[in-house]
VEXDREN-2710 file (C-alpha; in Angstrom, 1 decimal):
% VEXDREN-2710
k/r/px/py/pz
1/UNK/0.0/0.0/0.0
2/UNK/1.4/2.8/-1.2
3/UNK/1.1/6.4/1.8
4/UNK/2.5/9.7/2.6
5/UNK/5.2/9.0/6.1
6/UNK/7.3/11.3/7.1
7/UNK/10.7/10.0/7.6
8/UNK/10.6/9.5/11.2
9/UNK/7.3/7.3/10.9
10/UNK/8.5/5.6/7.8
11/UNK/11.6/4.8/9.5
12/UNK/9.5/3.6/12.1
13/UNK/7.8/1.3/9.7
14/UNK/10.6/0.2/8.9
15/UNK/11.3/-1.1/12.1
16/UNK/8.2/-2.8/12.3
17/UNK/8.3/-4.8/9.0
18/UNK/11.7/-5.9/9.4
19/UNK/10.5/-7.9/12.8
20/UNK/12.2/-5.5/15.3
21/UNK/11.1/-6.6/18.7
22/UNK/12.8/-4.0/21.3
23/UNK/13.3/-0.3/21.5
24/UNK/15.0/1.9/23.6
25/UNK/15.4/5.9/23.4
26/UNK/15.8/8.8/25.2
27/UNK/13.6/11.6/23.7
28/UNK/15.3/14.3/21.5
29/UNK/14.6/16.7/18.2
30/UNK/14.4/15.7/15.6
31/UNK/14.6/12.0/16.2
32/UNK/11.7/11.4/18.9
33/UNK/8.8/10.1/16.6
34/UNK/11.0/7.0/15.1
35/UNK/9.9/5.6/18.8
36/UNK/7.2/7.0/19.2
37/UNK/5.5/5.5/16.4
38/UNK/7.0/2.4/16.6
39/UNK/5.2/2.2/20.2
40/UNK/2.4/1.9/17.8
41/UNK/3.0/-1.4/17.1
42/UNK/1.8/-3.8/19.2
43/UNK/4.5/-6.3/17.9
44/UNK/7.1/-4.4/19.0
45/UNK/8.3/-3.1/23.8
46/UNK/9.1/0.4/23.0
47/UNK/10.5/2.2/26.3
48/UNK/11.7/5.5/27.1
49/UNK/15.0/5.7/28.9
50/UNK/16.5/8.2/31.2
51/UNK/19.2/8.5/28.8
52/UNK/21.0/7.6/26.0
53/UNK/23.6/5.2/27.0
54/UNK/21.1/2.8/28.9
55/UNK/18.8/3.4/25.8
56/UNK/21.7/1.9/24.0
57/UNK/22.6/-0.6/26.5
58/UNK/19.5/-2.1/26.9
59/UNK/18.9/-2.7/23.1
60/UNK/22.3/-4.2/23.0
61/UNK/20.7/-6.5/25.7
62/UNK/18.1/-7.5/23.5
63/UNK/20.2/-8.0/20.8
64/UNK/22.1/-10.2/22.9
65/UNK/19.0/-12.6/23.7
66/UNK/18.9/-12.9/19.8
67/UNK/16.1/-10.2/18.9
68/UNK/16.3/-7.7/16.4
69/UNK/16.6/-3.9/18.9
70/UNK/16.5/-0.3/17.9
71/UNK/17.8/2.6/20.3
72/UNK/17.3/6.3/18.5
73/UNK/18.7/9.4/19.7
74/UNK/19.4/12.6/18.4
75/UNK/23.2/14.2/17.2
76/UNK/23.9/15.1/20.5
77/UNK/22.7/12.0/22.4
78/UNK/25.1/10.2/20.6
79/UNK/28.1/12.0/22.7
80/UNK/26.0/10.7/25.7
81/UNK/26.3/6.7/24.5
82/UNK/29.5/6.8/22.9
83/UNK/31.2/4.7/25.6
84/UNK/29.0/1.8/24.7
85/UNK/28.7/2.7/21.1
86/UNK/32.8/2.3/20.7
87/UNK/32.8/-1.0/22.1
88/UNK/29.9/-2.2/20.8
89/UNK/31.7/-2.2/17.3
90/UNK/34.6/-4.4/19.0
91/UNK/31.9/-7.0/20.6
92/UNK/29.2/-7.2/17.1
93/UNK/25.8/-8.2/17.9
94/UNK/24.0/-11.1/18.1
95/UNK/20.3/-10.1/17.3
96/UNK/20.6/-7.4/14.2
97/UNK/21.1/-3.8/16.3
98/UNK/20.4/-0.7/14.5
99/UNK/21.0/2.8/16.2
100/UNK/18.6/5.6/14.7
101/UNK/21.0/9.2/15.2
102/UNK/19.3/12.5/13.9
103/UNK/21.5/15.5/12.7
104/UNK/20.3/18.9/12.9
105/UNK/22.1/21.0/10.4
106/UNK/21.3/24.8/10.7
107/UNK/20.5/23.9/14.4
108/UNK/16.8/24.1/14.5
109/UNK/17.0/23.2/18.3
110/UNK/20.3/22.2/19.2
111/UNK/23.3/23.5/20.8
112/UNK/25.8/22.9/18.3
113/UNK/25.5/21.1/14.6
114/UNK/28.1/17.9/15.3
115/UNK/28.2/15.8/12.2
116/UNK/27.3/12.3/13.6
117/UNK/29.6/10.9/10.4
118/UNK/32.3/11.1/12.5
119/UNK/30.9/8.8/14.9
120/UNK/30.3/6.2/12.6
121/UNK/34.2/6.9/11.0
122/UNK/35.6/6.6/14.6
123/UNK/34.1/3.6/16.2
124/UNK/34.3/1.5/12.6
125/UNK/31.2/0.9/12.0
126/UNK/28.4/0.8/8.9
127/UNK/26.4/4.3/8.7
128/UNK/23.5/4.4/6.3
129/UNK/21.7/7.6/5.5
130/UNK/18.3/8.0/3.9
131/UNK/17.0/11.1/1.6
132/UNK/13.3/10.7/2.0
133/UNK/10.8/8.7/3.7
134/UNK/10.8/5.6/0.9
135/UNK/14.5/5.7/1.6
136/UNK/14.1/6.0/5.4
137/UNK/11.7/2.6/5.4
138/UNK/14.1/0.6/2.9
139/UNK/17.3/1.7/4.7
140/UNK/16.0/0.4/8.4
141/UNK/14.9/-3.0/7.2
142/UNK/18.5/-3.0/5.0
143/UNK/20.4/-2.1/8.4
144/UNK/19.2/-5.4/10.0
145/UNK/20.4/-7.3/7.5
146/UNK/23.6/-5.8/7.5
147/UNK/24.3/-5.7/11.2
148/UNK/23.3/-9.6/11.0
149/UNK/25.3/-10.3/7.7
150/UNK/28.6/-8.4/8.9
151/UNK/27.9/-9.1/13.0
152/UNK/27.9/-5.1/13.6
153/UNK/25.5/-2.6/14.9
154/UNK/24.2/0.0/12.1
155/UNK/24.1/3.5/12.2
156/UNK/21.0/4.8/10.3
157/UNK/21.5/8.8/10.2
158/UNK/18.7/10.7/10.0
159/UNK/18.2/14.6/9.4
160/UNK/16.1/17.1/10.5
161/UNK/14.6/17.6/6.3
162/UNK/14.3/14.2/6.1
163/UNK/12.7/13.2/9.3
164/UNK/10.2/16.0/9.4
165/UNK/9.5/15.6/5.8
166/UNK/6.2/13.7/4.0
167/UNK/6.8/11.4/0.9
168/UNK/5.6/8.5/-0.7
169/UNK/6.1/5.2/0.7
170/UNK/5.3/1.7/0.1
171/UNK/4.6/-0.1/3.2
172/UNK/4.6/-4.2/3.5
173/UNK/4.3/-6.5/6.0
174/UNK/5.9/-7.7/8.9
175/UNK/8.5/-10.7/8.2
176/UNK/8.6/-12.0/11.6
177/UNK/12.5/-13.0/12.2
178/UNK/13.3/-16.4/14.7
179/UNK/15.5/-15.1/17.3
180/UNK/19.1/-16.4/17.8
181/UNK/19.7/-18.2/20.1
182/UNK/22.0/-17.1/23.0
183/UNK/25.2/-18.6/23.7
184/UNK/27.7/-17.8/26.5
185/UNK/30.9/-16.4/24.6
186/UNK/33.3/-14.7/26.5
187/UNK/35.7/-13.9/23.6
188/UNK/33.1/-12.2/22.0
189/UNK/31.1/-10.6/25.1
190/UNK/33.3/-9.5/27.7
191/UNK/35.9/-6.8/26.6
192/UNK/38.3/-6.8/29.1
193/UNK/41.6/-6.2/27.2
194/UNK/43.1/-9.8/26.3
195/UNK/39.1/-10.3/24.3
196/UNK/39.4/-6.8/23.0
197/UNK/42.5/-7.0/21.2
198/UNK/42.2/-10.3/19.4
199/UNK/38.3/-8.4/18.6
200/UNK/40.3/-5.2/16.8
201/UNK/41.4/-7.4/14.0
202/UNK/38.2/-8.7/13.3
203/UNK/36.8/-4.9/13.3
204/UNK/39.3/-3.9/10.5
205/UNK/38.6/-6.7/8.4
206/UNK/34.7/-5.9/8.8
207/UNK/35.4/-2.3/7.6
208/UNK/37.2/-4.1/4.8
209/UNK/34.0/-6.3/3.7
210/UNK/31.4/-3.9/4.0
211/UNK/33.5/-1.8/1.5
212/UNK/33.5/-4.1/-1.2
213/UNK/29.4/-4.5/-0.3
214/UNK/29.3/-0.7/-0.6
215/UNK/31.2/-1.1/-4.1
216/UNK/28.2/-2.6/-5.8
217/UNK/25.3/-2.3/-3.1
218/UNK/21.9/-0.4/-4.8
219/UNK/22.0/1.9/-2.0
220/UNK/24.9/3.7/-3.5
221/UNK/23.8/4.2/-7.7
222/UNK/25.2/6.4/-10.3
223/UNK/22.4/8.3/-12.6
224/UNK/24.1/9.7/-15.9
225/UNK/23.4/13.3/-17.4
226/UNK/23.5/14.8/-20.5
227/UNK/26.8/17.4/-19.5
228/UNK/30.1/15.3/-18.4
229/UNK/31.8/18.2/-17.3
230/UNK/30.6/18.3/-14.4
231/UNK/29.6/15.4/-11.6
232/UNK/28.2/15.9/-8.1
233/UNK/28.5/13.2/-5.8
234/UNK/26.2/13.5/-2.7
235/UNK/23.8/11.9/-0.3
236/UNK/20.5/13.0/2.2
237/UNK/18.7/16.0/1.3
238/UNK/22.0/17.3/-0.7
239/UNK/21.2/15.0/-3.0
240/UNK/17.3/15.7/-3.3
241/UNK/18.5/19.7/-3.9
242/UNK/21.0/18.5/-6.3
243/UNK/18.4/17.0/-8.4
244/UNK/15.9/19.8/-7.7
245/UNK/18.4/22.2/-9.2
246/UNK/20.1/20.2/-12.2
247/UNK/17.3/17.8/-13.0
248/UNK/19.3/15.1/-15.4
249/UNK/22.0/18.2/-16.7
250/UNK/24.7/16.7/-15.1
251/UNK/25.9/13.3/-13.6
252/UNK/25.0/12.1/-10.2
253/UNK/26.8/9.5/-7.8
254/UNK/24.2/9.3/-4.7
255/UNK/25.6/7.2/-1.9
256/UNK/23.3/5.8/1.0
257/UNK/26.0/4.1/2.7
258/UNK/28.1/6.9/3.9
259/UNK/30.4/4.2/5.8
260/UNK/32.6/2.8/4.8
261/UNK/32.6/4.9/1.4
262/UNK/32.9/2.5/-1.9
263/UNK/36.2/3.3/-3.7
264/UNK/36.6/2.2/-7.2
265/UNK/33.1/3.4/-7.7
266/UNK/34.3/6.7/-7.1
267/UNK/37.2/6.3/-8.5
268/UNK/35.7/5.1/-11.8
269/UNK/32.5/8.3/-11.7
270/UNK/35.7/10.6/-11.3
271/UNK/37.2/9.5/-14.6
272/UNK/33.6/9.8/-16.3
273/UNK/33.7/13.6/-15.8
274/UNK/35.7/16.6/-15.9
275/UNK/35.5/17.9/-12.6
276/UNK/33.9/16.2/-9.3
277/UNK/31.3/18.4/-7.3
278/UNK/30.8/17.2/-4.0
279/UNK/27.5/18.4/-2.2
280/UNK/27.1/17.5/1.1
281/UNK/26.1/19.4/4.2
282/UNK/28.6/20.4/7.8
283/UNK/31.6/18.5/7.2
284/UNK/33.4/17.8/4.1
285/UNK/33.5/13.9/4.7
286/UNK/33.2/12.7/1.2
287/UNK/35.1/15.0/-0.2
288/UNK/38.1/14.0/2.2
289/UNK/37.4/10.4/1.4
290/UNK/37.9/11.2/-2.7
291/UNK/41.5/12.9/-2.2
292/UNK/42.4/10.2/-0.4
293/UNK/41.8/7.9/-2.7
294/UNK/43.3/9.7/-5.4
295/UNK/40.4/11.6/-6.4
296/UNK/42.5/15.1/-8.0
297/UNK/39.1/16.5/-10.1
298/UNK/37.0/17.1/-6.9
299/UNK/35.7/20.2/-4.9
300/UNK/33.4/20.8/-2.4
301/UNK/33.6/22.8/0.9
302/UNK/35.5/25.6/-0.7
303/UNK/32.5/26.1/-2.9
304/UNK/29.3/25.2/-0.1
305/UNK/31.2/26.0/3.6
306/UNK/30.5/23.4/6.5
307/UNK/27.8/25.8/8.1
308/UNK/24.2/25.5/8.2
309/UNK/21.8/23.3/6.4
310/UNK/21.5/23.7/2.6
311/UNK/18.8/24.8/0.1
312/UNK/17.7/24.8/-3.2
313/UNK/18.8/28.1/-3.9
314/UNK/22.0/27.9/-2.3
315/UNK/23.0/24.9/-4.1
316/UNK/22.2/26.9/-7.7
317/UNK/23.6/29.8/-6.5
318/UNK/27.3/28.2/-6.1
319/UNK/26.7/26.0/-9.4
320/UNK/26.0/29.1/-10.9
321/UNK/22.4/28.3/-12.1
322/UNK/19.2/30.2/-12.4
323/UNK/17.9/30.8/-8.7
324/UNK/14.2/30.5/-7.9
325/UNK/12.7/34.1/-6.4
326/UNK/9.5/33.0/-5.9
327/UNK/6.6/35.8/-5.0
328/UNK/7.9/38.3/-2.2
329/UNK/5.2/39.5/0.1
330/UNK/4.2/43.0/-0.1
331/UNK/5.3/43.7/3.7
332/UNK/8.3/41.5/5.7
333/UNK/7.7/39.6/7.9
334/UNK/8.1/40.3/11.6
335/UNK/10.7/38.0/13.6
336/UNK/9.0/35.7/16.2
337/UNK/11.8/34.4/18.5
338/UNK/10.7/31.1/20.2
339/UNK/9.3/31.8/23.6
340/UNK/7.6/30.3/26.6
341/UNK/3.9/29.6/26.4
342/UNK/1.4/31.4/28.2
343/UNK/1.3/29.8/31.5
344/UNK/4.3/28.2/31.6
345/UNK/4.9/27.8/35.4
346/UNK/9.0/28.3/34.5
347/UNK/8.7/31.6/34.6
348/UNK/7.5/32.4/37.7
349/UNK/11.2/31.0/39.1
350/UNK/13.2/33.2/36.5
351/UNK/11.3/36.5/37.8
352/UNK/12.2/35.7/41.1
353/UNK/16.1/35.4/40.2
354/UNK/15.7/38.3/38.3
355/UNK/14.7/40.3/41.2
356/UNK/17.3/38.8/43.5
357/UNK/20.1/39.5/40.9
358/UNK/21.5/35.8/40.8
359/UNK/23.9/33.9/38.6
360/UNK/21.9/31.3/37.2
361/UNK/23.6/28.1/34.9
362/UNK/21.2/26.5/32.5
363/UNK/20.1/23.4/31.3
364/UNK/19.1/22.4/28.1
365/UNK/15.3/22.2/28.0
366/UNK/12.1/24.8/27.1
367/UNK/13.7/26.7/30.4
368/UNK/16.5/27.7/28.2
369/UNK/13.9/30.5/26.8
370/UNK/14.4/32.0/30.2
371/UNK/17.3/34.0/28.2
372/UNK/14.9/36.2/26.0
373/UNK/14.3/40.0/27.7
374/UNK/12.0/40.4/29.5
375/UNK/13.2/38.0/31.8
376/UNK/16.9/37.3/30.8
377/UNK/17.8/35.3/33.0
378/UNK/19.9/32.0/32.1
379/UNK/23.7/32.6/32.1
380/UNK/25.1/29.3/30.6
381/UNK/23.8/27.1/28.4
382/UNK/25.8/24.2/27.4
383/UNK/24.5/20.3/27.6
384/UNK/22.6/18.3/29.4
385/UNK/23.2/18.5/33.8
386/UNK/26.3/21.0/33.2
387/UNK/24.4/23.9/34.8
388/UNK/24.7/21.4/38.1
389/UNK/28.7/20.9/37.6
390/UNK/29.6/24.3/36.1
391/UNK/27.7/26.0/39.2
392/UNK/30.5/23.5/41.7
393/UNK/33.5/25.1/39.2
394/UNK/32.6/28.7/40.3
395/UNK/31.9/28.3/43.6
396/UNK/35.0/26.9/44.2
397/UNK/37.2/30.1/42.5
398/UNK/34.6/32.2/43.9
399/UNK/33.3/31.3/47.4
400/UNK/31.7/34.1/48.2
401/UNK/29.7/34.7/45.7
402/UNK/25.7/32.9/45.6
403/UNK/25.1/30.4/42.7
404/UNK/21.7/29.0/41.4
405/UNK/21.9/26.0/38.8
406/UNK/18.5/24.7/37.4
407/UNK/17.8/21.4/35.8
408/UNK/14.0/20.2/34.5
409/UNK/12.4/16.7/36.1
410/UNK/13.5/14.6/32.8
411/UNK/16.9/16.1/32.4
412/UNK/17.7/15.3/36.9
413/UNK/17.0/11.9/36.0
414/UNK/19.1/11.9/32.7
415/UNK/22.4/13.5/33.5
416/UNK/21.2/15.3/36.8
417/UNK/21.9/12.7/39.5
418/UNK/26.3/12.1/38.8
419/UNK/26.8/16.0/39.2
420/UNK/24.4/16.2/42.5
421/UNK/26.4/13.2/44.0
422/UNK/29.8/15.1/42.8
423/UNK/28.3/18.5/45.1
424/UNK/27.5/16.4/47.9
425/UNK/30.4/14.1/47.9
426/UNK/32.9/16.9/47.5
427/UNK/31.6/19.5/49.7
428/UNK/30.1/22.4/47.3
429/UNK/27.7/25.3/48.4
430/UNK/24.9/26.0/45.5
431/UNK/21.4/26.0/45.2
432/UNK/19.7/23.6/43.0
433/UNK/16.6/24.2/41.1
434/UNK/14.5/21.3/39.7
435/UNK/11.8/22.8/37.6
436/UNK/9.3/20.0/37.9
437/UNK/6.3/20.3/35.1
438/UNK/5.5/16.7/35.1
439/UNK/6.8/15.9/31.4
440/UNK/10.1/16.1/28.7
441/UNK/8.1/19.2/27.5
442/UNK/11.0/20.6/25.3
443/UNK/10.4/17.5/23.0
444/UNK/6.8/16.9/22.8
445/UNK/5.8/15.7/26.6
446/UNK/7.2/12.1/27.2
447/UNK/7.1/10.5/29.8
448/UNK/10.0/9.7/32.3
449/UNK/10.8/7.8/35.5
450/UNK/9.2/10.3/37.8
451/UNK/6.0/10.9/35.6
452/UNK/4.3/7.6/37.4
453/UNK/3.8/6.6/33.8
454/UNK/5.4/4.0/31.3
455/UNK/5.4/4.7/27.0
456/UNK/3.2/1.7/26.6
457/UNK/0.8/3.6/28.9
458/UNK/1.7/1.2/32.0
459/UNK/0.7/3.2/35.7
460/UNK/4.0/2.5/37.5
461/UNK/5.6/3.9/41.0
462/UNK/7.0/7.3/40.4
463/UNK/10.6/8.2/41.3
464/UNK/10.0/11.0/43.6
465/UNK/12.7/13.4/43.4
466/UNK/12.9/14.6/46.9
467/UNK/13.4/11.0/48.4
468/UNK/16.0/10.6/45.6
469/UNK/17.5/13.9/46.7
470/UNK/17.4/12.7/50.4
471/UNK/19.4/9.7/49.3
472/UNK/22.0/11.5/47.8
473/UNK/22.7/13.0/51.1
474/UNK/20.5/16.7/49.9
475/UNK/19.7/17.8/53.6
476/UNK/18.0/20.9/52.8
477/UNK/15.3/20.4/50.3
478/UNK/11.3/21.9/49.6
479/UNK/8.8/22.0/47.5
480/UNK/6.8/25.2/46.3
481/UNK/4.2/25.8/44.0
482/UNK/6.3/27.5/40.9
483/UNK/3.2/29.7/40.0
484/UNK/3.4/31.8/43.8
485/UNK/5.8/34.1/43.5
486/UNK/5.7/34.5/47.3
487/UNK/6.5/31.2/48.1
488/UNK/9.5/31.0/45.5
489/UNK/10.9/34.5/46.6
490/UNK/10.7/32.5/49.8
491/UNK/12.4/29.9/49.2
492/UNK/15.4/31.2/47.1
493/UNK/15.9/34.0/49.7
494/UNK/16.1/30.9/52.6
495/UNK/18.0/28.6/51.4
496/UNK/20.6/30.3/49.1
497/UNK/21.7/31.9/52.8
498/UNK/22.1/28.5/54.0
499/UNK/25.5/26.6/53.5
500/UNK/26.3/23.1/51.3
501/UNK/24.1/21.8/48.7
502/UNK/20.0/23.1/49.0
503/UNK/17.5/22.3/46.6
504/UNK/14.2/24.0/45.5
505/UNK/11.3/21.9/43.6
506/UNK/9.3/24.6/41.7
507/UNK/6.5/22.3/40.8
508/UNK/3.3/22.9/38.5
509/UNK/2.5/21.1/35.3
510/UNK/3.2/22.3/31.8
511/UNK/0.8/24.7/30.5
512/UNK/0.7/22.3/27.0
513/UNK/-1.0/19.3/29.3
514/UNK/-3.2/20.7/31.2
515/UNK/-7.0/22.3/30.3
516/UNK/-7.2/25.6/32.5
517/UNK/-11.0/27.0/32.8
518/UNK/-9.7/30.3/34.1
519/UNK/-8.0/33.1/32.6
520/UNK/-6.8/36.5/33.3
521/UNK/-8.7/40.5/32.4
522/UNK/-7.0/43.3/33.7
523/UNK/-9.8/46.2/35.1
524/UNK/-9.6/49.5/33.1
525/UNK/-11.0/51.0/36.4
526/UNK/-7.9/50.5/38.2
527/UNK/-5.2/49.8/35.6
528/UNK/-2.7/52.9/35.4
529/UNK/-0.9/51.6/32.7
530/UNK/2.1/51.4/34.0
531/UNK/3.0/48.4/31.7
532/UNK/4.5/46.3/35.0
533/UNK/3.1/43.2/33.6
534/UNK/4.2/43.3/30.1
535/UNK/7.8/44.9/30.8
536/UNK/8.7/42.7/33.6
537/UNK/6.9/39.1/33.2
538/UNK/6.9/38.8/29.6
539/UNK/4.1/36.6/28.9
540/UNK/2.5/36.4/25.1
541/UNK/-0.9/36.6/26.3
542/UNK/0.1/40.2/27.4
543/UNK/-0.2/42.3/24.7
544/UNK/-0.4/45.8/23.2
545/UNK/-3.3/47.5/21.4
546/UNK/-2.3/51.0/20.9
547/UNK/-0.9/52.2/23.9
548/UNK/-3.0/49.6/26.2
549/UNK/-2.3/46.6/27.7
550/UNK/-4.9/44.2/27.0
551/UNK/-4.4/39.9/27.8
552/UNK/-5.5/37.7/25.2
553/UNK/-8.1/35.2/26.5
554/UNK/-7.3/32.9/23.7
555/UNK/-3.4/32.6/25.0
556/UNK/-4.4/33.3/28.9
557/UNK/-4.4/30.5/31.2
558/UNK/-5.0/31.7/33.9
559/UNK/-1.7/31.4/36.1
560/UNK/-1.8/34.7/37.7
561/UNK/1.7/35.3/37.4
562/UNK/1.0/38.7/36.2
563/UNK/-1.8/39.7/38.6
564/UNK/0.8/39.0/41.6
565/UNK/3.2/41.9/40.4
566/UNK/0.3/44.3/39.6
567/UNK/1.1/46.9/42.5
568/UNK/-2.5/48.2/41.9
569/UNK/-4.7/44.7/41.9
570/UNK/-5.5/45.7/38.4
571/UNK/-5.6/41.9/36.8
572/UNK/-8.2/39.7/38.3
573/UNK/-8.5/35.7/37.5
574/UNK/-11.9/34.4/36.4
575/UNK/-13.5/31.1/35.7
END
């Protein structure tokens, strides 16, 4: 049956038809809906995990018992299960494995734009990469075959264009696969260093086969042209652009296995042309691979750059061909920087730092929008728990100065817990923030260990945070509603006076999950429009008409955030 997928849910598909049985994942833009729609599938245990490298352990797990596993991840969650990932190539797999990583070229919402081909260069193993949906189903059942044919887990490297993007795909059905059975094999399994070395050799003559597949594997094709002047080599969306722009004008060699790279097949498309175009987005990995095999004819980065994601127009512009304008509109349009929703209980805790004039370290997270003005309050921004850690690095060069570091519920339980231990254990004095909405907001509101709830909709024990906290050896810990500004002026003002590690809960649920039946009206009568509200809170519902502030009911929830700083009870909350 032939349906429109995006890449993500056709990759997903994939998955399902190729008799996958386990998943694994941590949540993360813009890889998130491969598992959550293969949790569709009845057929296949598909489980959130607090991170990435026990996402990536446990499907190794169920590779182990013979089972075909999936973990998925995006660029950055790779750094998090590299340790396993590195060994994993020395041990194989037993059960075909396939590891889902999602790039995000022109960094959409990431922190940086890594190119995850490294990854797959460094720890020698076989990286495929789709360019549409179609691709995206084909290349997921391929990896299992792969990883089974050559003992290795996969790589399947997704991108931001292709996993948020619709095309046609023709879907089958599921080939149910009989599990291998497991064996005890110590030589294989257990890398300590007298295994690992005699494993090395067998690593490098992997790399060696899966060459020769890539030499006359489908995946990797060469589609003539009519002009042998010029030929581009690419793969992903590059190569979707590339075909966009030149139609048949030119040669194309489009790879799908982007490692290990084929080599007389470049070699040989080289000699067919003049001169060798490589087009291929961040890093120039292709290109690299073509001079050293010889390759003299080729370009690449010196004509595209390794920043930001591509486009059609960019790709004619550097070939010099005929650019697409398109219809401009009659007036520009106005920038909308991403902000906090209306409601969102995070905001109540930034005010309240803002008014104490505190260094705050950030987290990765929807609190990260704390940075936009009004509010502007986020000083460090850098990966997942570092807020925690970097807070323990000043304190220690600066003792008398107060430090706040704030991490979200998912994010404490992901990379959260190692730095708290590291505070405790080595004596620091900060205060630690958990902003507690009840959900992985930033990336569509999973759930995770201290949610009470499972991804296959199971009603388990919740992970309470505090008793965690306790645990850890945290003596000084509350909980306060983050929507009463009172009560979290309180609380910051209490403990940050107090010595060693403190923590503050901030806890209300995100304003995207819950259904509020109030909302917010501000009373001409006594307004003096002094603009407190709007200046100092910065909520969208709050919003100019003319020179009066006015709250939009359709944005409002209710919260009341900005009727507690209205020195003139001016806003009023209403059913």
């Amino acid at each position: 049956m032939k349906t429109l997928m995006l890449g993500n849910e056709a990759a997903a598909r994939g998955l399902f038809e190729a008799g996958c049985s386990f998943v694994s994942s941590y949540p993360g833009t813009p890889s998130t809906e491969i598992t959550e729609c293969a949790a569709k599938y009845p057929e296949i245990y598909a489980e959130w995990a607090p991170n990435e490298k026990v996402a990536m352990e446990a499907a190794f797990g169920a590779s182990l018992s013979g089972r075909r596993s999936f973990c998925g991840m995006k660029h950055v969650g790779l750094n998090v299960a590299a340790d396993p990932l590195f060994t994993l190539s020395y041990t194989g797999v037993r059960g075909g494995m396939v590891i889902g990583v999602a790039d995000d070229a022109g960094m959409h919402s990431s922190q940086n734009e890594q190119d995850s081909r490294h990854y797959a260069i460094a720890a020698k193993l076989p990286m495929l990469e789709p360019s549409d949906a179609a691709e995206s189903l084909a290349f997921a059942k391929l990896a299992y075959e792969l990883s089974e044919k050559f003992d290795t887990p996969v790589l399947l490297k997704m991108c931001t264009r292709v996993a948020h993007a619709q095309s046609v795909v023709e879907t089958s059905e599921r080939q149910e696969v009989a599990p291998i059975p497991y064996e005890k094999d110590i030589a294989k399994f257990v890398m300590m260093p007298a295994c690992a070395r005699a494993r090395h050799p067998i690593v490098e003559q992997r790399t060696l086969a899966l060459q020769a597949w890539a030499e006359t594997a489908d995946v990797n094709r060469v589609e003539d042209g009519a002009d042998h002047s010029i030929g581009l080599i690419s793969s992903s969306t590059s190569y979707q652009y590339v075909k966009e722009v030149c139609g048949d004008k030119y040669p194309v060699l489009k790879l799908g296995m982007i490692h290990p790279l084929p080599v007389e097949k470049i070699r040989a498309f080289a000699k067919s042309v003049e001169k060798v175009i490589v087009v291929e987005e961040l890093d120039g990995i292709i290109e690299a691979h073509c001079r050293s095999i010889g390759v003299t004819n080729v370009t690449g980065k010196e004509l595209f750059g390794c920043i930001g994601e591509f486009s059609q127009n960019y790709i004619a512009e550097k070939l010099g061909m005929a650019v697409h304008t398109g219809h401009k509109l009659d007036e520009s349009i106005p920038a909308r920087p991403p902000v906090m929703c209306a409601g969102c209980p995070h905001r109540g805790l930034f005010y309240t730092l803002k008014k104490n004039k505190l260094t705050v370290l950030g987290d990765i997270g929807c609190y990260t929008l704390g940075n936009a003005k009004p509010l502007d309050m986020v000083d460090t921004c850098l990966c997942m728990g570092a807020g925690i850690t970097m807070a323990q690095g000043l304190q220690r060069v600066e003792p008398d100065k107060r430090y706040f570091s704030f991490v979200g519920d998912s994010t404490f339980f992901a990379s959260g817990l190692t730095g708290i231990v590291n505070a405790v254990y080595n004596e620091a004095s900060l205060t630690l923030c958990i902003l507690d909405n009840s959900t992985t907001a930033m990336t569509g509101h999973q759930p995770h260990p201290g949610t009470g709830r499972t991804m296959m909709g199971n009603v388990v024990e919740k992970v309470d945070i505090t008793k965690v906290l306790e645990g850890i050896g945290v003596k000084n810990t509350v909980t306060v509603d983050a929507l009463d500004l009172n009560a979290c002026v309180d609380a910051v003002l209490k403990l940050s006076a107090m010595k060693g590690v403190k923590a503050i809960i901030f806890k209300s649920p995100c304003a995207a999950i819950i259904k509020s039946f109030r909302t917010c009206r501000i009373a001409e009568d006594r307004c003096v429009n002094c603009r407190t509200c709007i200046n100092e809170i910065g909520c969208p519902a709050l919003v100019l008409e003319g020179d009066v502030v006015r709250i939009d009911s359709g944005l409002c929830t209710g919260c009341g955030l900005c009727s507690q700083i209205c020195s003139v009870d001016a806003i009023e909350t209403v059913k």
